[in-house]
C-alpha positions as CSV (number, residue, x, y, z in Angstrom):
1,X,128.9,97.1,52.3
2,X,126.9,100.2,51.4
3,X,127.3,99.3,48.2
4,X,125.8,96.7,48.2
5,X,122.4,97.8,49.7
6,X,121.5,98.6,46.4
7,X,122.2,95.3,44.5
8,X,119.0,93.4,43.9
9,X,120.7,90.5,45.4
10,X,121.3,92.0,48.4
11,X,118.0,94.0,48.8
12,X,117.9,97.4,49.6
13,X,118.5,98.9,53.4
14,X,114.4,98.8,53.7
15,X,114.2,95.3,52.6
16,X,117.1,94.5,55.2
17,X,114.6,96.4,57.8
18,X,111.4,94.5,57.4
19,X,113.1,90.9,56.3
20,X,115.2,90.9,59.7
21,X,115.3,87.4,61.7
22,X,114.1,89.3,64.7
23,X,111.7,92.2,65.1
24,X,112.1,95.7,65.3
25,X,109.9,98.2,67.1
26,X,110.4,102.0,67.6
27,X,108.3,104.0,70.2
28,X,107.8,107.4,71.7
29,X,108.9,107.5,75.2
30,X,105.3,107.3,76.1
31,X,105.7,103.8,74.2
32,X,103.8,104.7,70.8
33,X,104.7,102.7,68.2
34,X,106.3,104.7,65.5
35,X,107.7,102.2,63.6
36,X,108.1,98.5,63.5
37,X,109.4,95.4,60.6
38,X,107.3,93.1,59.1
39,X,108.8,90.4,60.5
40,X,107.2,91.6,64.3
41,X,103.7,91.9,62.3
42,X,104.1,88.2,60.7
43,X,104.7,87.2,63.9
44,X,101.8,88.3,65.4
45,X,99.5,88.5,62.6
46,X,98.9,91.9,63.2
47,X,98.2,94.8,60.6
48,X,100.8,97.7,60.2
49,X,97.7,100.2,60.8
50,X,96.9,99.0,63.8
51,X,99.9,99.4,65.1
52,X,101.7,102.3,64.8
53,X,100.2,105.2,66.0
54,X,97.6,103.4,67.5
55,X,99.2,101.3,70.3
56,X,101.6,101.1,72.9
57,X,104.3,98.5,73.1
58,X,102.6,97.3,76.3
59,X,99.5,96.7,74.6
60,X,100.7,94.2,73.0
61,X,102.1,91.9,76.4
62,X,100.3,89.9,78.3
63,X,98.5,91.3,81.6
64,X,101.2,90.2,83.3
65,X,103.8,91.8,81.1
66,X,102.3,94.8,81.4
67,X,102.9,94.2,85.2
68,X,106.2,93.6,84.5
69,X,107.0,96.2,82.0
70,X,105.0,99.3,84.3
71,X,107.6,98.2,87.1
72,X,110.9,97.0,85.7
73,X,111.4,97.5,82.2
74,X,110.5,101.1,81.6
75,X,111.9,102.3,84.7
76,X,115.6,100.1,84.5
77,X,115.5,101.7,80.7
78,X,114.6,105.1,82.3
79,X,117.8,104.2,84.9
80,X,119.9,103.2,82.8
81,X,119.3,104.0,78.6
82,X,119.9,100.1,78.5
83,X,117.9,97.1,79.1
84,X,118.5,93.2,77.8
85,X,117.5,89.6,77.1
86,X,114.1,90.6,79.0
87,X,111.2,87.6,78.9
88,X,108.5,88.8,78.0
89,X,105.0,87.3,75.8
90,X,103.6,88.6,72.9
91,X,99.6,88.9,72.3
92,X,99.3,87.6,69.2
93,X,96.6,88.5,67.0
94,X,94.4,85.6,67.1
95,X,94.9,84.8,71.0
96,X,97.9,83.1,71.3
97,X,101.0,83.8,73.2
98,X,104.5,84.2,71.9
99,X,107.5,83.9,74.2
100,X,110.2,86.5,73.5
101,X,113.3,87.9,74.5
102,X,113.4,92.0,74.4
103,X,116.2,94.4,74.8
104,X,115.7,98.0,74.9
105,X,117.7,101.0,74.2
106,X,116.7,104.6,74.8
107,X,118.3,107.5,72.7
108,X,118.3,110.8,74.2
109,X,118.0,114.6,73.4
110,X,120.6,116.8,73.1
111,X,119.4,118.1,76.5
112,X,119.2,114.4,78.1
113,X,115.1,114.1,77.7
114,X,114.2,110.8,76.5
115,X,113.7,110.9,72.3
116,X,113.1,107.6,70.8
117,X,113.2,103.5,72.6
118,X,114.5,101.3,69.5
119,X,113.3,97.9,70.8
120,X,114.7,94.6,69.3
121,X,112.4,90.9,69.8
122,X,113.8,87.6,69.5
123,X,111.4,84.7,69.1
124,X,111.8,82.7,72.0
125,X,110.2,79.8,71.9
126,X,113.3,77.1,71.6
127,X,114.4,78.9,74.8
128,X,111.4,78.0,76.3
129,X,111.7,74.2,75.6
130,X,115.1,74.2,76.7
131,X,114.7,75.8,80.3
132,X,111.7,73.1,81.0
133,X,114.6,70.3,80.0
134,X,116.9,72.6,82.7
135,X,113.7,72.2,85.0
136,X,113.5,68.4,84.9
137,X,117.1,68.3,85.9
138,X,116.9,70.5,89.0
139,X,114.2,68.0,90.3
140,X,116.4,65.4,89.8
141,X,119.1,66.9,91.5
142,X,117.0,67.9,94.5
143,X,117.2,64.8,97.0
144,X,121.3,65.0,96.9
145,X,121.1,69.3,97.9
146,X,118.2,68.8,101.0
147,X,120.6,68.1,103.8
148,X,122.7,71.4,102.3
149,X,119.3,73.8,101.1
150,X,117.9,72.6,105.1
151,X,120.5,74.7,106.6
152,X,119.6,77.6,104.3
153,X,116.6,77.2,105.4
154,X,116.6,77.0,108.9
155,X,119.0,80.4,108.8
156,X,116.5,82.1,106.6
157,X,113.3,81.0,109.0
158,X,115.0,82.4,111.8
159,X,115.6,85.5,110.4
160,X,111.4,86.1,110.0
161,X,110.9,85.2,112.9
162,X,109.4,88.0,115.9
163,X,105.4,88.7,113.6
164,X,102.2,88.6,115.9
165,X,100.0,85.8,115.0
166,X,96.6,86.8,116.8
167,X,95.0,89.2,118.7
168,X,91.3,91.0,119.2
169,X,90.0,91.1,115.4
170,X,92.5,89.6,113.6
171,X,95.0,86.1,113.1
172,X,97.9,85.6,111.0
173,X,99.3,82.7,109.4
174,X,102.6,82.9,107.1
175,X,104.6,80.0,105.4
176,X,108.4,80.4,103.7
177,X,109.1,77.8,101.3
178,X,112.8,78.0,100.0
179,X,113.0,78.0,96.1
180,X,114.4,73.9,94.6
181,X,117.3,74.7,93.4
182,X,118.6,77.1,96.2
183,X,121.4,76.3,98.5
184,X,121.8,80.3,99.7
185,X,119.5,82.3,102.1
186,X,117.4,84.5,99.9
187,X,116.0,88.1,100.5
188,X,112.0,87.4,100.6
189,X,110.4,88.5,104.1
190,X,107.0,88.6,105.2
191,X,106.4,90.3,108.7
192,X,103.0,91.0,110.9
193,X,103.0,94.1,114.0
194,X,100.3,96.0,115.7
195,X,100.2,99.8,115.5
196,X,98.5,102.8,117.0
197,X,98.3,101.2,120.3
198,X,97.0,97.9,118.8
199,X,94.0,99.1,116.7
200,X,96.2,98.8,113.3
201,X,97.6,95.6,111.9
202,X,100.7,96.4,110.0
203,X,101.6,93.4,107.0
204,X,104.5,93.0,104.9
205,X,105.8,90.8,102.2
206,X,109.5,92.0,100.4
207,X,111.7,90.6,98.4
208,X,115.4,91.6,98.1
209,X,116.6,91.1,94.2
210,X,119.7,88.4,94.7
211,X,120.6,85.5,97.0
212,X,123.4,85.0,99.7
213,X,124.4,86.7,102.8
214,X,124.5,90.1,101.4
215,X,120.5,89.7,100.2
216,X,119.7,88.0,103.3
217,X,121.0,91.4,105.3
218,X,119.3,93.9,103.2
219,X,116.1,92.0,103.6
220,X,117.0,92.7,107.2
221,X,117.5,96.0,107.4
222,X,114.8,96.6,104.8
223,X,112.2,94.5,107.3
224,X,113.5,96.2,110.5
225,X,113.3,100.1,108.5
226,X,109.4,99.4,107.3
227,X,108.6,98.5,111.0
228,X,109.9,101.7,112.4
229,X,108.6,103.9,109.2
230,X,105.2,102.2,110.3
231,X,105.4,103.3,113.9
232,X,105.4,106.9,112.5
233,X,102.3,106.8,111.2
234,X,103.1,107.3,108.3
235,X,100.8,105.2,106.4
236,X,101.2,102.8,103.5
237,X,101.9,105.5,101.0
238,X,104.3,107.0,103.6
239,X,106.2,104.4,104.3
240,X,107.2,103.2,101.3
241,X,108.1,107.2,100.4
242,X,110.7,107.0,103.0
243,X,112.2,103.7,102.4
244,X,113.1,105.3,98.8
245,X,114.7,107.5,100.6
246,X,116.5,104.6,103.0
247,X,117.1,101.9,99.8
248,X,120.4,104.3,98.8
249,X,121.9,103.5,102.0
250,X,121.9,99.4,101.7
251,X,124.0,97.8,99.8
252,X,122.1,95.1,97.9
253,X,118.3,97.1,98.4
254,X,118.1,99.1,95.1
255,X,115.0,97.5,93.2
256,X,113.7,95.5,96.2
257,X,109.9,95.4,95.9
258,X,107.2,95.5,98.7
259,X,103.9,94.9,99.5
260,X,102.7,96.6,103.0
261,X,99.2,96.5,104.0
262,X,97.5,98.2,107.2
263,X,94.4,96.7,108.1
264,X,92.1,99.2,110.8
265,X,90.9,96.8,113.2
266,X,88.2,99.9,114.3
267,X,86.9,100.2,110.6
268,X,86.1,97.3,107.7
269,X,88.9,98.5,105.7
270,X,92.4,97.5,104.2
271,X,95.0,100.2,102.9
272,X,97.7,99.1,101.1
273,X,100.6,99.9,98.7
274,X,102.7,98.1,96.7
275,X,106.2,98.9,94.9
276,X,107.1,97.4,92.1
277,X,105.4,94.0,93.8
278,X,102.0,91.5,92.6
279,X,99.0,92.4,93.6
280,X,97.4,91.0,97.0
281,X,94.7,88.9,97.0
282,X,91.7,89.3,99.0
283,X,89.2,86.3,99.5
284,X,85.5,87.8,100.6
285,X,84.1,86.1,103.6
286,X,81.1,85.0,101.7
287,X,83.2,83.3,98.9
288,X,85.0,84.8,96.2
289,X,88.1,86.5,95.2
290,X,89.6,89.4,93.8
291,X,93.3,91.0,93.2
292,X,93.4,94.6,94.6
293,X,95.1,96.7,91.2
294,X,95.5,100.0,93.2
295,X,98.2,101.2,94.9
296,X,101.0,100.4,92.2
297,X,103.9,101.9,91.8
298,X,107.8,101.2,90.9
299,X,110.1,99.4,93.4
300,X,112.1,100.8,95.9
301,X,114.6,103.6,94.9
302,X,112.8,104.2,91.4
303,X,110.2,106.8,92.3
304,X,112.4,109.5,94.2
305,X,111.3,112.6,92.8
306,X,107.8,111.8,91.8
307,X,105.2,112.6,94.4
308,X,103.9,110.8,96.7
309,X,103.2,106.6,96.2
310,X,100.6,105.9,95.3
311,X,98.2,104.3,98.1
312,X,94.7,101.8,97.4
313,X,91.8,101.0,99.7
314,X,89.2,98.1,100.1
315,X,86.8,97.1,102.2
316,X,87.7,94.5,104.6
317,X,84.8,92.7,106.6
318,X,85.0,90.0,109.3
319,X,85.6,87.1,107.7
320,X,87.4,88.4,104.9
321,X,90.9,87.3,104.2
322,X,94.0,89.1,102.8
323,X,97.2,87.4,101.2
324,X,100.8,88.8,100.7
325,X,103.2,86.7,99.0
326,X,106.2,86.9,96.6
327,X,106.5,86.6,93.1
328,X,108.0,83.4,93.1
329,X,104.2,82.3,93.8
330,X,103.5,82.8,90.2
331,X,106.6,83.5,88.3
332,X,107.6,80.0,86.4
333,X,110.0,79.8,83.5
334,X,107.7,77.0,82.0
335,X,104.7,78.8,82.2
336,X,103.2,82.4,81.7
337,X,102.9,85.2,84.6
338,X,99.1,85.4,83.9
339,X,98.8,82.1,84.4
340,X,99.9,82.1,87.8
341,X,97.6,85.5,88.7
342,X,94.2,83.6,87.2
343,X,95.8,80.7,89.1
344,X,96.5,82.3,92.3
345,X,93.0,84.3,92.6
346,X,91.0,81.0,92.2
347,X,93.5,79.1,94.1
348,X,92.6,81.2,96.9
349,X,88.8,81.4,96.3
350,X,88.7,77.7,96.4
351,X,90.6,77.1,99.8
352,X,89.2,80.0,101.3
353,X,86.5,78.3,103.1
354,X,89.3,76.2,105.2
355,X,91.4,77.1,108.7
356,X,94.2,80.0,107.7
357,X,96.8,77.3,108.1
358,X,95.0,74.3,105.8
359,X,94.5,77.5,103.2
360,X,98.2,78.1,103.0
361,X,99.1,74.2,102.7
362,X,96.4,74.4,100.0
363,X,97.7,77.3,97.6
364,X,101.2,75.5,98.0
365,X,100.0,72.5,96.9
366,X,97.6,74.3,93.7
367,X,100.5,76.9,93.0
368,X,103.8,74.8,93.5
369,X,103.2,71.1,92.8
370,X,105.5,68.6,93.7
371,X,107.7,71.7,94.8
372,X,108.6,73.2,92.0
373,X,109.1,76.9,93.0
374,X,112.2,78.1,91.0
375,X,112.1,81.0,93.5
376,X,112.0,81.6,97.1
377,X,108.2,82.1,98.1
378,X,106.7,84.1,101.4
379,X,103.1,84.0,102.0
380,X,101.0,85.8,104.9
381,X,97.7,85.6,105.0
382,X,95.4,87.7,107.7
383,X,91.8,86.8,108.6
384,X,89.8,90.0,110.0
385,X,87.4,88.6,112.6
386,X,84.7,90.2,115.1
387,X,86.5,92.0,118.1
């Protein structure tokens, strides 16, 4: 074959490089580009120049991707030297998205630090057409599973069951809504307790990667550990340190992502943390909303070793309004992540000015018409009020 590298036929090994049918992308473990084929660069209608050496692979995804990348890709890759078949969109030059499937391989050192990722894109956009056709025919499919689904259901409900709901400064409202095409209890929590003698509010939402019994009792566990952690006093930050430290223990909990929230009910603020999990949303008592970006780190079991987690604070007035859900919220094959986020903030914005409980039936109806959630989805949504 190496022979034949040379033939003008064949193309040399550089032609062979840059005329692939997919894309090739080499980066520093910093995620530099070093290197990358034509074909990538025709795809996106991007210039070589501005490219390598001037961006990182992440740079080039969507908001949401970058999400995604920050807290799966790179640290799986990091975990493991391999990652594959990864969905993932592509800015393109003038604007426009292009889905992709990525895998990731990481060479090493001679001394086991991280050298080179070679990165290979596929062009993705058939994929996408077909997985809307597989869409259409879960729907179809749905009316002969509910009697089944139901009693995954009510087994699942039972198991979040035991949050406050109200008390001096504060009410609670949460809603679980199973994923279509589900027949198994899933690993998504959400979970609401009072702390420091009643003048914290402790929130949760999780989610367990999986489905079945086995997710449903590391969500368990996983609920039942935060709630102890919390009693410590720990603090967001804290918590979630120690339940990297707990995740080894589970079967079923590596990679589990968290959101956990104390609101002070002594002081207008809200300190959260989040691992590996979306952003909350909070919706301002005069109107507006925002997603709270700090506090971000890896999920569960992926940070061991790296200081603490990283912790972010807002203020949070009476009348302001915080939400915690799960990524199945936002996450839709037939549709990008960023368009759930934009979704989700305005969403809440618009609904804000109703009773918790109408709020909630409202954001399921904007963010999962005709319910189309291909994932199980937990919301909780606290109101701070005047004591």
């Amino acid at each position: 074959m190496s022979d034949l590298l040379g033939d003008p036929e064949f193309g040399t090994a550089d032609d062979l490089y840059h005329q692939a049918p997919c894309g090739y992308l080499s980066v520093r473990p910093d995620g530099t580009v070093v290197r990358v084929n034509q074909t990538f660069l025709d795809w996106t209608g991007l210039d070589g120049d501005d490219v390598v050496g001037e961006r990182r692979f992440s740079e080039l995804l969507t908001a949401g991707g970058r999400i995604y990348h920050e807290t799966h890709f790179r640290p799986l890759l990091l975990l493991q030297d391999e990652v594959r078949d990864v969905a993932l969109e592509i800015q393109r030059a003038d604007g426009s998205l292009l889905p992709v499937l990525v895998n990731g391989a990481l060479l090493r050192a001679g001394d086991g630090e991280p050298e080179m990722i070679r990165l290979t894109v596929f062009d993705a956009t058939a994929r996408h057409d077909y997985e809307r056709e597989l869409l259409r025919a879960r729907r179809a499919a749905e009316a002969s599973e509910q009697e089944v689904r139901g009693i995954a259901e009510t087994l699942q409900r039972s198991m979040l069951q035991g949050s406050v709901e109200h008390g001096d400064g504060f009410a609670v409202e949460t809603r679980y809504e199973p994923a279509v095409d589900s027949l198994q209890v899933g690993g998504d929590w959400h979970d609401a307790f009072l702390l420091d003698g009643g003048r914290t509010l402790g929130v949760s939402v999780g989610d367990v990667v999986g489905k079945g019994l086995a997710a449903a009792c590391a969500m368990g566990q996983l609920r039942s550990a935060l709630r102890a952690l919390a009693a410590t006093g720990a603090g967001p930050g804290g918590v979630l340190d120690q339940l990297d430290r707990f995740v080894p223990t589970v079967p079923d909990a590596a990679f589990s992502t968290v959101a956990y929230a104390e609101v002070d009910l002594t002081d207008p603020v809200v300190r959260f943390a989040c691992a590996g999990h979306p952003p909350p949303v909070v919706v301002r008592g005069g109107g507006g909303g925002e997603l709270l970006w700090g506090g971000r780190s890896v999920p569960l079991g992926a940070w061991v070793g790296k200081g603490p987690r990283r912790v972010g604070e807002a203020p949070f007035d009476a009348g302001d309004r915080l939400l915690l859900y799960s990524d199945g919220l936002v996450e839709r094959r037939d549709r990008p992540i960023d368009d759930g986020l934009g979704g989700r903030v305005q969403a809440a914005a618009t609904a804000g000015a109703h009773p918790l409980d109408d709020m909630l039936d409202e954001l399921t109806a904007a963010l999962i018409p005709d319910g189309s959630a291909t994932d199980d989805v937990c919301l909780l949504l606290v109101e701070r009020r005047s004591a």
